[in-house]
PDB file of N, CA, C and O in Angstrom:
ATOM      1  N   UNK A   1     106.195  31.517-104.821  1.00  0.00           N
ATOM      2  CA  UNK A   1     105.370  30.337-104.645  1.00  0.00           C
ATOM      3  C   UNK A   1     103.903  30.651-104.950  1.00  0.00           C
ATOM      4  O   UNK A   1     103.304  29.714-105.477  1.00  0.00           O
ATOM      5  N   UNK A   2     103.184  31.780-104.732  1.00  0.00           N
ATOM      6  CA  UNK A   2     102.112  32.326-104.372  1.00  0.00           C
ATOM      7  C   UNK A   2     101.944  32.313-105.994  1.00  0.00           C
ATOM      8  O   UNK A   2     101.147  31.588-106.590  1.00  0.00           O
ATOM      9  N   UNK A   3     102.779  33.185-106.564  1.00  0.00           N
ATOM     10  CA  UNK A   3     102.621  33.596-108.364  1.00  0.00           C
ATOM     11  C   UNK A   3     102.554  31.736-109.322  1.00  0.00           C
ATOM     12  O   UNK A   3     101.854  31.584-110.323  1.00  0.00           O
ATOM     13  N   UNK A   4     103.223  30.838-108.854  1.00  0.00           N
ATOM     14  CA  UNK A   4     103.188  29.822-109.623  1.00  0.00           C
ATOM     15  C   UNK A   4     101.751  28.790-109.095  1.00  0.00           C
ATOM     16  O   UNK A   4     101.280  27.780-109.618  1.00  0.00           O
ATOM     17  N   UNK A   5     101.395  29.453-108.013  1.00  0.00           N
ATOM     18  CA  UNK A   5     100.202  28.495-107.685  1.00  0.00           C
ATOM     19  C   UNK A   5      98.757  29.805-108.357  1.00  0.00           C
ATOM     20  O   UNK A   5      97.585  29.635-108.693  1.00  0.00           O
ATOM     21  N   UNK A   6      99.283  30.521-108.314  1.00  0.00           N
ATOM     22  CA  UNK A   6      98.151  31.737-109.155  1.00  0.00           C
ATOM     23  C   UNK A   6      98.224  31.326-110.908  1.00  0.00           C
ATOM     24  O   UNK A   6      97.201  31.534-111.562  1.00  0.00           O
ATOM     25  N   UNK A   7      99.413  30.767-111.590  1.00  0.00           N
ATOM     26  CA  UNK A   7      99.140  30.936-112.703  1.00  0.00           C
ATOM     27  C   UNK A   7      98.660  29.580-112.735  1.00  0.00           C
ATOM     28  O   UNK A   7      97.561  29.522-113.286  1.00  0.00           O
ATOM     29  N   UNK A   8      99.183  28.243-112.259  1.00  0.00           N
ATOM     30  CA  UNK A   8      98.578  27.195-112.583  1.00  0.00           C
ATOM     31  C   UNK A   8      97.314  27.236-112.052  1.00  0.00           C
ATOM     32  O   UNK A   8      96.844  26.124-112.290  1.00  0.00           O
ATOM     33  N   UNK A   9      96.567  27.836-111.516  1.00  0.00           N
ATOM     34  CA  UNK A   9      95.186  28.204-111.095  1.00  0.00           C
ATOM     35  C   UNK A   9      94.558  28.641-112.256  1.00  0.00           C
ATOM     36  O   UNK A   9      93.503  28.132-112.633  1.00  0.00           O
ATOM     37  N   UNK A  10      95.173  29.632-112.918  1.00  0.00           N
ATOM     38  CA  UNK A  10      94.675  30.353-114.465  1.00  0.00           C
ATOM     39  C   UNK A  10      94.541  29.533-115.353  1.00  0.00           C
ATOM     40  O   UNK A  10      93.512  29.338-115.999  1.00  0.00           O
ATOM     41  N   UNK A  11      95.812  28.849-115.489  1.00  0.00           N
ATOM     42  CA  UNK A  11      96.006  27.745-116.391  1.00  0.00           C
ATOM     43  C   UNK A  11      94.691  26.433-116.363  1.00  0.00           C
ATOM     44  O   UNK A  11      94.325  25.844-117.380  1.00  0.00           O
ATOM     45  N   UNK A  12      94.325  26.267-115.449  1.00  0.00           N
ATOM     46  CA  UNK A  12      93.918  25.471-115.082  1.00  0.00           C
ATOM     47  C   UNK A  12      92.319  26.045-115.370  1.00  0.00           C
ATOM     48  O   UNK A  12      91.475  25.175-115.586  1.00  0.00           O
ATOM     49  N   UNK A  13      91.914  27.369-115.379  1.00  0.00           N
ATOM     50  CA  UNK A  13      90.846  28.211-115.250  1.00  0.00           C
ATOM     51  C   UNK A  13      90.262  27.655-116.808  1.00  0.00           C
ATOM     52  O   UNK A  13      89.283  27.024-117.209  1.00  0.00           O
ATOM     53  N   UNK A  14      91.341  28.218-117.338  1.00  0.00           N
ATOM     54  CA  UNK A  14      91.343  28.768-119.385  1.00  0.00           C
ATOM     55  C   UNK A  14      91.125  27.347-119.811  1.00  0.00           C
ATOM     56  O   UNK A  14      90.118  27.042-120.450  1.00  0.00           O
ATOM     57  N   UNK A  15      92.181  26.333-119.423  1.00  0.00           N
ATOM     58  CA  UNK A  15      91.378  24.985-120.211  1.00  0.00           C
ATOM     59  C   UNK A  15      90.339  24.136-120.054  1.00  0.00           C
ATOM     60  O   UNK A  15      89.907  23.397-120.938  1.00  0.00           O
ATOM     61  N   UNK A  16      89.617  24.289-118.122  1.00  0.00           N
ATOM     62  CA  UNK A  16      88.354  24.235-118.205  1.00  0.00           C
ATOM     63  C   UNK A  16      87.431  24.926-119.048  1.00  0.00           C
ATOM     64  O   UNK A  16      86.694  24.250-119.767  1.00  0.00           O
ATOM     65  N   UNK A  17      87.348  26.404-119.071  1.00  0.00           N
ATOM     66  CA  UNK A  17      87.090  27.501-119.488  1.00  0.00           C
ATOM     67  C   UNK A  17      86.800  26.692-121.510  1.00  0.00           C
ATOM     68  O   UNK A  17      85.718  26.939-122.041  1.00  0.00           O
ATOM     69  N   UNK A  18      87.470  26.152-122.013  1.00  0.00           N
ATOM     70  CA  UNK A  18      88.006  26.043-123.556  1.00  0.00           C
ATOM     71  C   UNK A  18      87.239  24.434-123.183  1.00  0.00           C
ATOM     72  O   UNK A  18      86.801  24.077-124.277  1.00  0.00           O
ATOM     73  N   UNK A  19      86.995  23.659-122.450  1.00  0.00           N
ATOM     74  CA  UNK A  19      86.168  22.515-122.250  1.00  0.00           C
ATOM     75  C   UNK A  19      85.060  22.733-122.514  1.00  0.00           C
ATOM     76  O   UNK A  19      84.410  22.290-123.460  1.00  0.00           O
ATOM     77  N   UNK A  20      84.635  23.689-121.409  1.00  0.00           N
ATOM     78  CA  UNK A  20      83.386  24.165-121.453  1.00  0.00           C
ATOM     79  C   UNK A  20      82.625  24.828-123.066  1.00  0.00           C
ATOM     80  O   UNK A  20      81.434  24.599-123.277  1.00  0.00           O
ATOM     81  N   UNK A  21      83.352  25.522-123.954  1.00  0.00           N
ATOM     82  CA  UNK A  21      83.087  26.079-125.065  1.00  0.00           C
ATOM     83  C   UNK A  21      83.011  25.309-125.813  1.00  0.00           C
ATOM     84  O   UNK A  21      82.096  25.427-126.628  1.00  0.00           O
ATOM     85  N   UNK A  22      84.153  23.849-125.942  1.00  0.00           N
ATOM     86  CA  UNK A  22      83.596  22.699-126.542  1.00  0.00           C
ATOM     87  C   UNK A  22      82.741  21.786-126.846  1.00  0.00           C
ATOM     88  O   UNK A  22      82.333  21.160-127.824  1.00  0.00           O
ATOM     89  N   UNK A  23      82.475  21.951-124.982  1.00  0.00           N
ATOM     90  CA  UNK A  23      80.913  20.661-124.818  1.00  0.00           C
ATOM     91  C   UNK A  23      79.737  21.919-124.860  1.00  0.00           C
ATOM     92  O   UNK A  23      78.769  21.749-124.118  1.00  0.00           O
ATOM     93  N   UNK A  24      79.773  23.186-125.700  1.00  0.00           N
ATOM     94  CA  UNK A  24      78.776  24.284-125.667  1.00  0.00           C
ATOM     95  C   UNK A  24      78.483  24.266-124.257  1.00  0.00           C
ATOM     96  O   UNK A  24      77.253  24.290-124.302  1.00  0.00           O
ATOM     97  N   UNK A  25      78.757  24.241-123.154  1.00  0.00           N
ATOM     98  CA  UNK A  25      78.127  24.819-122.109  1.00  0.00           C
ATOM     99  C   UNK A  25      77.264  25.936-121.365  1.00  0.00           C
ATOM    100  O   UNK A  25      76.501  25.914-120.399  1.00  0.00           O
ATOM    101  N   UNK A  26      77.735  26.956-122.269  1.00  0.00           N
ATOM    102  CA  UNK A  26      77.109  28.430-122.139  1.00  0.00           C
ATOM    103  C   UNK A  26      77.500  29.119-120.998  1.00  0.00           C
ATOM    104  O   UNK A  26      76.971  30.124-120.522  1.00  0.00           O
ATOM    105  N   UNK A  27      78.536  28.458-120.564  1.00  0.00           N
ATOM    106  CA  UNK A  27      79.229  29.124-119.041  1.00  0.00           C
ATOM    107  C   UNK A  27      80.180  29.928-118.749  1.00  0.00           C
ATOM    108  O   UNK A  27      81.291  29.407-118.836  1.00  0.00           O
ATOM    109  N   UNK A  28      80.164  31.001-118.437  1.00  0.00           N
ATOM    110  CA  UNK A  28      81.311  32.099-118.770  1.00  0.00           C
ATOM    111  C   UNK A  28      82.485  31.685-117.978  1.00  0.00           C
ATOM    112  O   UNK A  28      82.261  30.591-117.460  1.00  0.00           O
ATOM    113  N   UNK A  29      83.619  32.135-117.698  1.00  0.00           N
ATOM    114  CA  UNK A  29      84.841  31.847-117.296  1.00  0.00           C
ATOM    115  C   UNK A  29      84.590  32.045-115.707  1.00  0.00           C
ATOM    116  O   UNK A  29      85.090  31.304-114.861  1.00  0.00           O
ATOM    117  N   UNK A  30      83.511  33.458-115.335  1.00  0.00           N
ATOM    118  CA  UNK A  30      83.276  33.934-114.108  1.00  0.00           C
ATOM    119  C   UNK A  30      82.233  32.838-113.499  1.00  0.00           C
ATOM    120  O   UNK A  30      82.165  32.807-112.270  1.00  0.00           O
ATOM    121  N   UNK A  31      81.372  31.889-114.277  1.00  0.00           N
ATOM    122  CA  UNK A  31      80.265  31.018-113.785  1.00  0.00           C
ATOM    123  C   UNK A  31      81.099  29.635-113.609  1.00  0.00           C
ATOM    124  O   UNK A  31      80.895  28.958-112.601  1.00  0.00           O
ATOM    125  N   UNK A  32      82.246  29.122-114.804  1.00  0.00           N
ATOM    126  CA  UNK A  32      83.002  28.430-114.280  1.00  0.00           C
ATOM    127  C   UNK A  32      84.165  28.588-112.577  1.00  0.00           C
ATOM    128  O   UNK A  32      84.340  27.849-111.608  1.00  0.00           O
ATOM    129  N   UNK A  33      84.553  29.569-112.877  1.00  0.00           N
ATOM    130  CA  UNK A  33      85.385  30.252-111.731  1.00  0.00           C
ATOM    131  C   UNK A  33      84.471  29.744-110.278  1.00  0.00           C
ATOM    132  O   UNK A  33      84.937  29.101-109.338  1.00  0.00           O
ATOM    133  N   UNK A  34      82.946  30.282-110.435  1.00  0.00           N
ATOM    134  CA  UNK A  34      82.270  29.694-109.229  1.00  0.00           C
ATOM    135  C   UNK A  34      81.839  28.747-109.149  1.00  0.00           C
ATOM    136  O   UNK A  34      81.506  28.286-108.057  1.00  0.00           O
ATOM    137  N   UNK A  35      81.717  28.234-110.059  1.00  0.00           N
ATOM    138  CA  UNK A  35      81.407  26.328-109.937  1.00  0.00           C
ATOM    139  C   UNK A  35      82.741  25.897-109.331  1.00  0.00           C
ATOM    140  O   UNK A  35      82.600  24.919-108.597  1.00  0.00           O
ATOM    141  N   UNK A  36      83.892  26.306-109.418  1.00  0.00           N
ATOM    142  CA  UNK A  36      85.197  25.322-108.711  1.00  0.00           C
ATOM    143  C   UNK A  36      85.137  26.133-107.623  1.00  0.00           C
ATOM    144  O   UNK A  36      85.608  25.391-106.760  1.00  0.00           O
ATOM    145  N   UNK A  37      84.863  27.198-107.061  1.00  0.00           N
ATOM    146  CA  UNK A  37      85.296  27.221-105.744  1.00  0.00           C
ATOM    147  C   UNK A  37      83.907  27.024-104.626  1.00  0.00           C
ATOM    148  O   UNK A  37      83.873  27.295-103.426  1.00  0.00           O
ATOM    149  N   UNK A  38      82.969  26.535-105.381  1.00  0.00           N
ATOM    150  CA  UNK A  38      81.912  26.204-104.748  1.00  0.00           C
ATOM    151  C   UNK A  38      82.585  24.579-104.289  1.00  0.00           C
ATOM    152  O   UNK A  38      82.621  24.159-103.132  1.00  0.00           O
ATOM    153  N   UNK A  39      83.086  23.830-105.527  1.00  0.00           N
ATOM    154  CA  UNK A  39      83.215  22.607-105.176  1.00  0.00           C
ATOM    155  C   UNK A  39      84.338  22.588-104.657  1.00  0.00           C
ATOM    156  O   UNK A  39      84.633  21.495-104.173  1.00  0.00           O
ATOM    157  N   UNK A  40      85.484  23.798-104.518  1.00  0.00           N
ATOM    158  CA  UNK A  40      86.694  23.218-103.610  1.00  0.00           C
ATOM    159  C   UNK A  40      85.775  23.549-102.425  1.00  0.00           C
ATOM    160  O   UNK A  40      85.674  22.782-101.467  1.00  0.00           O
ATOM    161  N   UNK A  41      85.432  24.147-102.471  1.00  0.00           N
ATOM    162  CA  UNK A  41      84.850  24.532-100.895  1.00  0.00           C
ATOM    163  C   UNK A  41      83.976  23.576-100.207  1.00  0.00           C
ATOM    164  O   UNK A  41      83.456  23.809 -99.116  1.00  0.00           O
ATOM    165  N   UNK A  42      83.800  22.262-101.023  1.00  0.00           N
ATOM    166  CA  UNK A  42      83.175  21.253-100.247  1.00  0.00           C
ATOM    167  C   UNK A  42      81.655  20.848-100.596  1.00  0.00           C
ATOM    168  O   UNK A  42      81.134  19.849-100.099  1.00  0.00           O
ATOM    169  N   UNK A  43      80.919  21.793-101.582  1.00  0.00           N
ATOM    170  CA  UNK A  43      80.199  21.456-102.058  1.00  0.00           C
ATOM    171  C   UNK A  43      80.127  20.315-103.393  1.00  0.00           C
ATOM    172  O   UNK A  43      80.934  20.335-104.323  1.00  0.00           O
ATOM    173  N   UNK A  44      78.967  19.313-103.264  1.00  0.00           N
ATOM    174  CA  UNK A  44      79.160  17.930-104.434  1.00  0.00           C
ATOM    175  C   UNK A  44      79.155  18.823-105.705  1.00  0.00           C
ATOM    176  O   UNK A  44      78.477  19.811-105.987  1.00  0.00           O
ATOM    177  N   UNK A  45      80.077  18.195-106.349  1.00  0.00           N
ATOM    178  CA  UNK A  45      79.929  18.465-108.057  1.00  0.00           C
ATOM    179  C   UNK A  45      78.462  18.325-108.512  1.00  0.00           C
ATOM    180  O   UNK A  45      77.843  19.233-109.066  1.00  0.00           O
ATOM    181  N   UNK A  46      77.983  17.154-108.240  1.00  0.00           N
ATOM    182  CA  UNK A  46      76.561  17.060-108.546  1.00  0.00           C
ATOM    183  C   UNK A  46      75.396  17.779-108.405  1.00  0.00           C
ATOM    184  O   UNK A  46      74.392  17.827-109.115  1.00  0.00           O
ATOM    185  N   UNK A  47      75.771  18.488-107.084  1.00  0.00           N
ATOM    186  CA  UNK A  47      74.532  19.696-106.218  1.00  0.00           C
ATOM    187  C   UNK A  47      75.150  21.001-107.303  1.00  0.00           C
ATOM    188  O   UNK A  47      74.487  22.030-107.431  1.00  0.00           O
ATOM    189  N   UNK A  48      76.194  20.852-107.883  1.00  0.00           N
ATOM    190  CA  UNK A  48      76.756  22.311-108.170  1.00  0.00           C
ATOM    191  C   UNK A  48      75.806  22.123-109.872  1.00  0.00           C
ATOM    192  O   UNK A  48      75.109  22.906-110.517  1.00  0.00           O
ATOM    193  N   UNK A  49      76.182  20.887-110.060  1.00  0.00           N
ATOM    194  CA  UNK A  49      75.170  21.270-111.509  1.00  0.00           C
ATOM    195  C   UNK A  49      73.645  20.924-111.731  1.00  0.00           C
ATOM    196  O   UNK A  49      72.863  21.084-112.668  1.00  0.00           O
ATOM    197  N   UNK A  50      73.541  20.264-110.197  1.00  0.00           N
ATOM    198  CA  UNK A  50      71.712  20.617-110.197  1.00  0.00           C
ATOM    199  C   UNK A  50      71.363  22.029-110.360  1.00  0.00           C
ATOM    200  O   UNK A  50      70.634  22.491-111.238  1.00  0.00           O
ATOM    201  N   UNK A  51      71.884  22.586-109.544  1.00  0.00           N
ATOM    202  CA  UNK A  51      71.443  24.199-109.470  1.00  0.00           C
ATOM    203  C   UNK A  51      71.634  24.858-110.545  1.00  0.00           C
ATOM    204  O   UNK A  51      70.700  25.527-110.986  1.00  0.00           O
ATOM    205  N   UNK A  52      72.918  24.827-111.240  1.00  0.00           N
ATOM    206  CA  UNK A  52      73.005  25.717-112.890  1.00  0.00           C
ATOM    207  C   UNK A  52      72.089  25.084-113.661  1.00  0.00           C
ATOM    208  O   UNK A  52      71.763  25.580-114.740  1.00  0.00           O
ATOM    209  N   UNK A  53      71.546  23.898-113.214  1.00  0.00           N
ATOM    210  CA  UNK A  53      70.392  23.329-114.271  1.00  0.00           C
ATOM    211  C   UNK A  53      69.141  23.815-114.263  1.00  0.00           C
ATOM    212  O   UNK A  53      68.463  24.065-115.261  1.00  0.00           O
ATOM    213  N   UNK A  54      68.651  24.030-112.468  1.00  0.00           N
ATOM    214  CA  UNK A  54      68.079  24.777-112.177  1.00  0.00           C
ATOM    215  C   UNK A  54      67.483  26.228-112.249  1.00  0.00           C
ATOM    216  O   UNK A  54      66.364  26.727-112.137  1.00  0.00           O
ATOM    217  N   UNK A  55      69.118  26.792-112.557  1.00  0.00           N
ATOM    218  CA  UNK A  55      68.838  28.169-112.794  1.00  0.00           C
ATOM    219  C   UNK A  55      68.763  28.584-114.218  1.00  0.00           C
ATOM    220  O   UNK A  55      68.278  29.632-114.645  1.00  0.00           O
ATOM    221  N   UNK A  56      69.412  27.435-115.026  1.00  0.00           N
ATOM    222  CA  UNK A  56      68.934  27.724-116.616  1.00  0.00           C
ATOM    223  C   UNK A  56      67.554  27.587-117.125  1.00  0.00           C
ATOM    224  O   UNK A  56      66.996  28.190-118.042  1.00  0.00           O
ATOM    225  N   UNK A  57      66.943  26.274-115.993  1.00  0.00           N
ATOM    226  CA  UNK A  57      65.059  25.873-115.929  1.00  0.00           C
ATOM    227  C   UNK A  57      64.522  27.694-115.705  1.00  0.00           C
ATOM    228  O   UNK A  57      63.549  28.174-116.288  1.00  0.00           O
ATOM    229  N   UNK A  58      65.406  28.449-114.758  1.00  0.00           N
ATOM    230  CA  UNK A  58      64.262  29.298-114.171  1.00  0.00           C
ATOM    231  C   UNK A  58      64.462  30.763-115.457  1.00  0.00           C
ATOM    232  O   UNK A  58      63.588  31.465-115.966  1.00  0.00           O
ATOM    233  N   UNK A  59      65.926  30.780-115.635  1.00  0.00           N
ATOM    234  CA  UNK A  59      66.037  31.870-116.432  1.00  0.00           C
ATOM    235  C   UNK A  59      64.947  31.712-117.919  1.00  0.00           C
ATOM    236  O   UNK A  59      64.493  32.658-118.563  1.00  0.00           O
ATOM    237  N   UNK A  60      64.734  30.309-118.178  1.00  0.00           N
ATOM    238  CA  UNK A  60      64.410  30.033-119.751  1.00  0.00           C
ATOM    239  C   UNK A  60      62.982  30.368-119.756  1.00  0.00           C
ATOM    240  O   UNK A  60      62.516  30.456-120.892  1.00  0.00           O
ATOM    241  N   UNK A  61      61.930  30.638-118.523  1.00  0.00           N
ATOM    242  CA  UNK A  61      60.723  31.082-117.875  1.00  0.00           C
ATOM    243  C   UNK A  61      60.663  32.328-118.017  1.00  0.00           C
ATOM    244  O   UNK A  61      59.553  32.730-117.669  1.00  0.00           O
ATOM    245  N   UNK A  62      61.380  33.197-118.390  1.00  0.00           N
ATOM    246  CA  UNK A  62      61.220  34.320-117.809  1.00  0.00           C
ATOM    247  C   UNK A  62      62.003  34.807-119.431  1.00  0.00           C
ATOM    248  O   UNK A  62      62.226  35.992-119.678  1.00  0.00           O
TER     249      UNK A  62
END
């Protein structure tokens, strides 16, 4: 049970993952990976991409 909820998790990883490369996002698989468990974990989708917006504002400074 554990292995089929791990691969549809993967599955599920790789075609966000292949979204993201489409709409150019610039987001690695590991920055996607924490954007969903930020938002399963209860944080808004919206707060999750203020902040990567945020942190692309601060990285592009520097």
């Amino acid at each position: 049970m554990e292995e089929a909820r791990s691969a549809a998790s993967q599955e599920s990883l790789d075609i966000l993952h292949d979204m993201s490369k489409l709409l150019n996002t610039g987001l690695s698989r590991e920055q996607l990976r924490a954007c969903v468990e930020l938002i399963e974990s209860g944080v808004s989708a919206e707060a999750v991409a203020a902040i990567v917006e945020n942190l692309r504002k601060e990285a592009a400074k520097h």
